[in-house]
C-alpha positions in Angstrom: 57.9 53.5 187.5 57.6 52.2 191.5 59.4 49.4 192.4 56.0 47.5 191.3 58.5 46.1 188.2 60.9 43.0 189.4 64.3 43.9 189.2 66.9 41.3 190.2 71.0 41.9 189.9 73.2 38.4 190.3 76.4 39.3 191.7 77.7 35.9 190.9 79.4 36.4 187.9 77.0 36.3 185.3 78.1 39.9 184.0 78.3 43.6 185.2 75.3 44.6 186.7 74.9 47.8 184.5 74.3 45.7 181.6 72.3 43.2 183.5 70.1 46.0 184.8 69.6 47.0 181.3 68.5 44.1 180.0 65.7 44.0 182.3 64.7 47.5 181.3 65.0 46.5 177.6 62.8 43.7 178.2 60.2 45.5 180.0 59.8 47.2 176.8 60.0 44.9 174.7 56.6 42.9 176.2 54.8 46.4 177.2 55.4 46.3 180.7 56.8 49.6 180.5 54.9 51.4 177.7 56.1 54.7 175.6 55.9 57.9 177.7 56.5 56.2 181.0 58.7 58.2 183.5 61.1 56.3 185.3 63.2 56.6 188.5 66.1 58.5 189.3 69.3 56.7 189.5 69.3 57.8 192.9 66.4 56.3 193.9 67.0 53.3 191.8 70.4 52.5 193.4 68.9 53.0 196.7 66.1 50.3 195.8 68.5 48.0 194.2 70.9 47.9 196.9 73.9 49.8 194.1 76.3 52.2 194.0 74.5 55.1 191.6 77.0 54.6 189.1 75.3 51.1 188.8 72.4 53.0 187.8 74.0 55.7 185.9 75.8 53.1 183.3 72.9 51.3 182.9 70.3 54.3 181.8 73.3 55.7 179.5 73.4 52.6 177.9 69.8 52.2 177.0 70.0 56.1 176.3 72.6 55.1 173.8 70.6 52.4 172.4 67.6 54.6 171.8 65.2 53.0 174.4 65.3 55.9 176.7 65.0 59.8 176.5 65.1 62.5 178.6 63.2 65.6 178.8 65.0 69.0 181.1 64.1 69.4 184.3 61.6 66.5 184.3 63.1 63.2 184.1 63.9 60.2 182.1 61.0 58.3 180.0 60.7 55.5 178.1 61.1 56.4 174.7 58.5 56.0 171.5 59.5 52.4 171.0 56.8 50.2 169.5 58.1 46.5 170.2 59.8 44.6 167.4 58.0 40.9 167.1 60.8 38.4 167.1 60.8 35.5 164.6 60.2 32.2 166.1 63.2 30.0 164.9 64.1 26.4 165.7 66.6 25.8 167.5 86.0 49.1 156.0 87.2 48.9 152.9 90.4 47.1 152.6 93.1 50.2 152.2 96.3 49.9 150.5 98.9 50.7 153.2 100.8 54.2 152.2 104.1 54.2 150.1 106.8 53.5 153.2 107.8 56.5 153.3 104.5 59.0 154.2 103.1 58.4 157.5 99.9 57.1 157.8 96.4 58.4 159.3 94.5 56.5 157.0 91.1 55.1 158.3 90.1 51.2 158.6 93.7 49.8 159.7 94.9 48.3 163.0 97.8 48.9 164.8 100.1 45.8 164.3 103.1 46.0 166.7 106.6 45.3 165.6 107.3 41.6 167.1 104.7 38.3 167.5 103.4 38.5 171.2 102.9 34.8 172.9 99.1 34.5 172.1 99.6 35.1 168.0 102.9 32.5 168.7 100.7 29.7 170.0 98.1 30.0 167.5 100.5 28.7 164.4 102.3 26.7 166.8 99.1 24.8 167.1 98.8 24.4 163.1 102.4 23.1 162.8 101.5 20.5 165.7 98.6 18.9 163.1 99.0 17.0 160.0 97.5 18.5 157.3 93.8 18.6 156.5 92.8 15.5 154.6 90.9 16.1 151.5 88.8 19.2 151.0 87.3 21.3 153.9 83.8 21.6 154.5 82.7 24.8 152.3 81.1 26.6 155.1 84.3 26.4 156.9 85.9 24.3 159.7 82.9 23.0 162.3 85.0 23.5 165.5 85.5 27.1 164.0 81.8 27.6 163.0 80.8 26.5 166.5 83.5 28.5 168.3 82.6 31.7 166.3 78.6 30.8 167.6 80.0 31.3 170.5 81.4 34.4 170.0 78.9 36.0 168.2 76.8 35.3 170.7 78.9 36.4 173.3 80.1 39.9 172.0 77.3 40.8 169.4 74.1 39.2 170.9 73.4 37.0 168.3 71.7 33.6 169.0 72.5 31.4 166.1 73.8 27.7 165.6 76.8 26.3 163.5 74.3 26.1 160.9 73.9 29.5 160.5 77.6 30.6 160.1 80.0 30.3 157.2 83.9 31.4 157.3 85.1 33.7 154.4 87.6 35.5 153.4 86.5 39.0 154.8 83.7 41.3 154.3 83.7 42.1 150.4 84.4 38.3 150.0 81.0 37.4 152.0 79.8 40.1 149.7 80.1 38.9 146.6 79.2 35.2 147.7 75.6 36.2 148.9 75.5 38.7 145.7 76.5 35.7 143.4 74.0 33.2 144.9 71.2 35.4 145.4 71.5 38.6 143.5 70.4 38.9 140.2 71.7 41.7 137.4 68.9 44.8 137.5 68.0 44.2 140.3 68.4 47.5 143.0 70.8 47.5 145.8 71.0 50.6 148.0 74.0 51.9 150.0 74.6 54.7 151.9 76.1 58.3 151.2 78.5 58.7 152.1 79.6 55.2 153.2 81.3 51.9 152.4 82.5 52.5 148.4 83.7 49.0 148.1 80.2 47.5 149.0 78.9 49.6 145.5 81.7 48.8 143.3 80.9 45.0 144.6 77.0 45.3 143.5 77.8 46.9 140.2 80.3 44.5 139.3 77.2 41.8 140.3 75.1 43.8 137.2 73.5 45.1 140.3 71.7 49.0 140.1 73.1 51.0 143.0 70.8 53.2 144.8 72.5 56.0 147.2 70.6 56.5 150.8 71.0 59.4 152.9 72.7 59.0 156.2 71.8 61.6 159.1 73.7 62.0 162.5 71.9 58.5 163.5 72.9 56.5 160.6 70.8 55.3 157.6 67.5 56.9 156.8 65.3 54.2 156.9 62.0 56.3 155.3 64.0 57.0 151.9 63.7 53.3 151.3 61.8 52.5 148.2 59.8 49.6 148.4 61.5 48.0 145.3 64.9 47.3 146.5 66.3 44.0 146.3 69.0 44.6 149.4 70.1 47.1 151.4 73.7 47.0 152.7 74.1 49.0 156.1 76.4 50.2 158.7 74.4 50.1 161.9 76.4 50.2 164.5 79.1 52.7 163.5 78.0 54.2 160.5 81.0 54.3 158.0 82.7 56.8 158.2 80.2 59.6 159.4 79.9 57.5 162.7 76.1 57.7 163.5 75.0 54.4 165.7 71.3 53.4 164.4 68.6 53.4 167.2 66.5 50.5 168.4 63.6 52.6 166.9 64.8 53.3 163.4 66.5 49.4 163.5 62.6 48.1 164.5 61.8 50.4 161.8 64.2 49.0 158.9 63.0 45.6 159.7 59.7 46.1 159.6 60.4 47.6 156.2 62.4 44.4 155.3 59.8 42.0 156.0 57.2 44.0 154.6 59.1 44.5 151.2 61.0 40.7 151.3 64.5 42.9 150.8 67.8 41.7 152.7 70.0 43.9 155.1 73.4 43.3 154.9 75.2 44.1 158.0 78.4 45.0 157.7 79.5 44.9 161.3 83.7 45.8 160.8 84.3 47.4 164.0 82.0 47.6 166.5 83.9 45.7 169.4 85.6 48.8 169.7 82.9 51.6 171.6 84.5 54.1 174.1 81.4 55.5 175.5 79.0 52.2 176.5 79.1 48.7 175.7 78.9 47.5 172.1 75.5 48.1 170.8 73.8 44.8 169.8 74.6 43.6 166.0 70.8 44.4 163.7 71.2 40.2 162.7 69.7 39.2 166.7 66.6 40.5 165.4 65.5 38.3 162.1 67.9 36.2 160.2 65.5 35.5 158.2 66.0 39.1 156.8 69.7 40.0 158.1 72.6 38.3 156.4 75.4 39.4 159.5 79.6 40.1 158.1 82.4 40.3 160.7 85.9 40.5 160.0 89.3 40.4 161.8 90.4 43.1 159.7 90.0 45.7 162.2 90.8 43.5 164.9 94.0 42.0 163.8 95.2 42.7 160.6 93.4 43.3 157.3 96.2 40.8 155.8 94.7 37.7 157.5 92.0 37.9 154.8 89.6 36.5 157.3 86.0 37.2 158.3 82.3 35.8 158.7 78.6 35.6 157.5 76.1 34.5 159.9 72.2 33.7 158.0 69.8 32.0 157.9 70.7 28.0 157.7 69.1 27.8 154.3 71.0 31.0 153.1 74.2 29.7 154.6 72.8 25.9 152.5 72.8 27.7 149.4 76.2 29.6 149.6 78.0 26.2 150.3 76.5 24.5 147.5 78.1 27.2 145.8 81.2 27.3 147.1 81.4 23.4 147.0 81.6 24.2 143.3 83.7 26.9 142.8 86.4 25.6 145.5 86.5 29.3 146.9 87.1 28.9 150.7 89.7 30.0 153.2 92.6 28.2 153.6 93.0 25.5 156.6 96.1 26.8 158.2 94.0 30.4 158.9 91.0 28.3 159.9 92.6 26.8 162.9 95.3 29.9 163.8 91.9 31.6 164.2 89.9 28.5 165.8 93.1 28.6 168.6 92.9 32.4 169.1 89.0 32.4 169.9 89.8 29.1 172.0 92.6 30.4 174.2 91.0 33.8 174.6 93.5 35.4 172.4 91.2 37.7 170.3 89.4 38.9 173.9 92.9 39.9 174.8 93.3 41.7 171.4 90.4 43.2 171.6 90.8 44.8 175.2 94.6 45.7 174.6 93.6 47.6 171.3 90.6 49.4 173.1 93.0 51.2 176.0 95.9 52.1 173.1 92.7 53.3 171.0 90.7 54.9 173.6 94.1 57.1 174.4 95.0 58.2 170.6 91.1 59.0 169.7 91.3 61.2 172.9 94.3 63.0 171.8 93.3 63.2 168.3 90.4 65.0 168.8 91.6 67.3 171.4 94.3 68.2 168.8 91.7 68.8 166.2 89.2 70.6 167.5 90.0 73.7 166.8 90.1 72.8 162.9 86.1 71.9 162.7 83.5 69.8 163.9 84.5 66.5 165.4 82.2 63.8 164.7 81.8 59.8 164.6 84.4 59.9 168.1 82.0 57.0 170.3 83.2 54.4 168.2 85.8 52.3 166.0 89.0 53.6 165.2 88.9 57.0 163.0 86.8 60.3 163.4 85.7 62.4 160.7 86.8 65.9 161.0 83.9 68.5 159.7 85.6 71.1 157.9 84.1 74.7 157.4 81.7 75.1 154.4 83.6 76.3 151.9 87.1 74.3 152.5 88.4 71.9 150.2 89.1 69.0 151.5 90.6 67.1 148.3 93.1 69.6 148.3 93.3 69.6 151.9 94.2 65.8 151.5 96.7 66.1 149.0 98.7 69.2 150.7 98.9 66.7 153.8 100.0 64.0 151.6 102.7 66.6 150.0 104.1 67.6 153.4 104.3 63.6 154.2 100.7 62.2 155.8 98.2 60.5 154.2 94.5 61.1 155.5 90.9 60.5 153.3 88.6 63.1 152.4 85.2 62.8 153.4 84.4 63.3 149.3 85.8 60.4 148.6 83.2 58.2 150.7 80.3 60.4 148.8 78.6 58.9 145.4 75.6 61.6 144.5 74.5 63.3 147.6 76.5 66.4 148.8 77.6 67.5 151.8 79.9 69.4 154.1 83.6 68.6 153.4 86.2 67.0 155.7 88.5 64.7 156.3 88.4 61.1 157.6 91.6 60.4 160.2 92.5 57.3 161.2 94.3 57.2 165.0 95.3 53.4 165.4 97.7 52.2 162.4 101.2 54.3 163.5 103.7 53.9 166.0 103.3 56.0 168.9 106.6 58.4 167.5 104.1 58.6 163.3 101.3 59.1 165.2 102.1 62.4 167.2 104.3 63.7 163.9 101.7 62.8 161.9 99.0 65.2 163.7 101.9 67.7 163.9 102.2 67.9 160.5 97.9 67.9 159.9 97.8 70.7 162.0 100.1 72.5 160.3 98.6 72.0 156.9 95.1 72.8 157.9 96.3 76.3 160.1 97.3 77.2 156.6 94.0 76.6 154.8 
């Protein structure tokens, strides 16, 4: 590529100019300006024609590399990967965990570190409930509308979706938004596939629904969109952090699964429960900002704040979102008020943002020292992203009894067996790094290593 294609960084604010650079890139793809095959610059030369440091240059390319729009071949360059562009729709306008007895330290995965006292920002939030009188009458079944707009906002913001209030519903968290699309729209035979190994709750949720579950194989890039039959009613999917193998789906492969959606009229559920947190590049964009239509969208604070909060999202289409408030209008099953506006004040006053980035350094340090720690016990995988790794262990190992000889000597961790339904696969164990103190953290991986040097 010369300098032929118009690219033009703002350095006023308008965001880093990595992801601003990639954007451009992303949408030169997107309407063939740049076509499959084509070779482009060096970050050298692109810094040097941009007027950036290379690093500039560097981000941006390992971003879209990341995202799957890019490859590179040795010793000849970077070219624009096999990408056929994704026609957008024209529109108007982890499971919850018991925590371990009190007295086992915990590595479990899916939980958030929770410090021992209430910092300022979590203070003001329920100091700004108290301040109100309490709701008059029943709440709106989709939830709050200052809340619904606020999280449009967000969403928006942080996950790329372009929605309205209309298109958003408050729920109680991620199973919860769950079993209110399955009740709506779901009908008993009908098949719902998940992957394997993944999300266990999300099957036992289906089948509970007289749903018949169908497992999907998962590779090192997530779900395998080509063992899809072309009778299933729903497909509920990990995309950006596949649970809990780690695999982040690529814009080809997501192109890919909606194309297969829209050709076969099934739904993707997204279940998107931790992808703010991404130690590598920036968050990959959530599967929903390409067709709601298709995409029914869950987010949670569960991994953000606390599982206990009981609080997440759906984002659909507005006749989706319609139908699930009829429902809920009936069956008076909505979040209480007093959560709706603590979490309406933390999006408000920036509260969650400072969450978010706060939890990101602490996370970024322990998943650093936990794998360095590990390594020499297997295959480290799943380590870009969220806040647990999966350790590989050597074929042959055991890692049920692995788990419960940790548990024995005092540290409770998840083998990978337990996230598997009918397709095999090597053991291993899935560690969480962000619940503990500092002091249970360390001991705990003293004690792991211990009990795998002796398998």
């Amino acid at each position: 590529m010369q300098s032929s294609l118009p690219l033009v960084l703002s350095r006023d604010g308008t965001g880093p100019l990595h992801l601003q650079l990639a954007e451009q890139f992303r949408a030169a793809i997107r309407d063939g300006r740049l076509q499959a095959g084509h070779r482009l610059p060096s970050t050298r030369d692109l810094a040097k024609d941009l007027s950036v440091s290379r690093s500039v240059a560097q981000a941006a390319y390992d971003q879209l590399h990341a995202e799957g729009w890019i490859a590179g071949r040795t010793g000849s360059g970077t070219y624009v990967a096999d990408v056929v562009p994704l026609q957008p729709v024209r529109r108007p306008r982890a499971r919850p965990t018991r925590p371990a007895d009190e007295e086992l330290l915990t590595l479990r995965p899916g939980i958030p570190y929770v410090g021992p006292t209430s910092d300022a920002g979590w203070k003001r939030a329920w100091r700004e409930v108290a301040a109100q009188p309490p709701a008059r009458g029943y709440d709106h079944p989709a939830g709050l509308p200052d809340l619904r707009a606020a999280l449009v906002e967000h969403v928006g913001r942080v996950r790329g979706i372009s929605c309205g209030p209309e298109n958003v519903m408050i729920t109680n968290g991620t199973m919860h938004g769950l079993h209110l699309l399955l009740t709506v729209r779901g009908r008993p035979g009908e098949r719902f596939a998940v992957e394997d190994p993944g999300y266990l709750s999300a099957a036992i949720t289906a089948r509970q629904h007289g749903l018949e579950v169908v497992d999907i194989p998962v590779d090192e890039d997530g779900l395998v969109v080509s063992e899809l039959d072309s009778d299933l009613a729903a497909v509920y999917v990990t995309p950006s952090h596949q649970y809990p193998l780690g695999g982040r789906l690529p814009v080809a492969r997501r192109n890919e699964l909606i194309r297969w959606a829209r050709r076969t009229g099934a739904t993707l559920i997204e279940d998107d429960y931790d992808s703010e947190f991404r130690y590598d590049v920036a968050p990959l964009p959530a599967l929903a900002q390409l067709d709601l239509d298709r995409v029914v969208h869950l987010g949670t604070l569960s991994k953000l704040i606390s599982p206990s909060l009981r609080l997440g999202w759906l984002v659909a289409s507005a006749e989706t979102v319609d139908r699930l408030s009829a429902y809920r209008e009936e069956a008076s099953d909505w979040p209480a008020w007093p959560i709706q506006v603590a979490f309406l004040a933390m999006l408000r006053d920036g509260y969650l943002d400072q969450v978010i980035r706060r939890s990101k350094r602490l996370y970024s340090e322990r998943r650093n020292h936990t794998c360095a720690v590990l390594e020499p016990y297997g295959q480290i995988i799943g380590q870009d992203a969220g806040l647990h790794i999966t350790l590989l262990l050597p074929p042959g190992a055991d890692d049920l009894a692995i788990a419960a000889a940790a548990r024995a000597a005092g540290v409770v961790v998840a083998p990978l067996s337990d996230y598997r339904r009918s397709i095999s696969g090597p053991p291993g164990l899935v560690i969480g790094y962000a619940t503990p103190t500092d002091e249970n953290f360390h001991q705990a991986l003293t004690i792991l290593c211990e009990v795998l040097s002796r398998r």
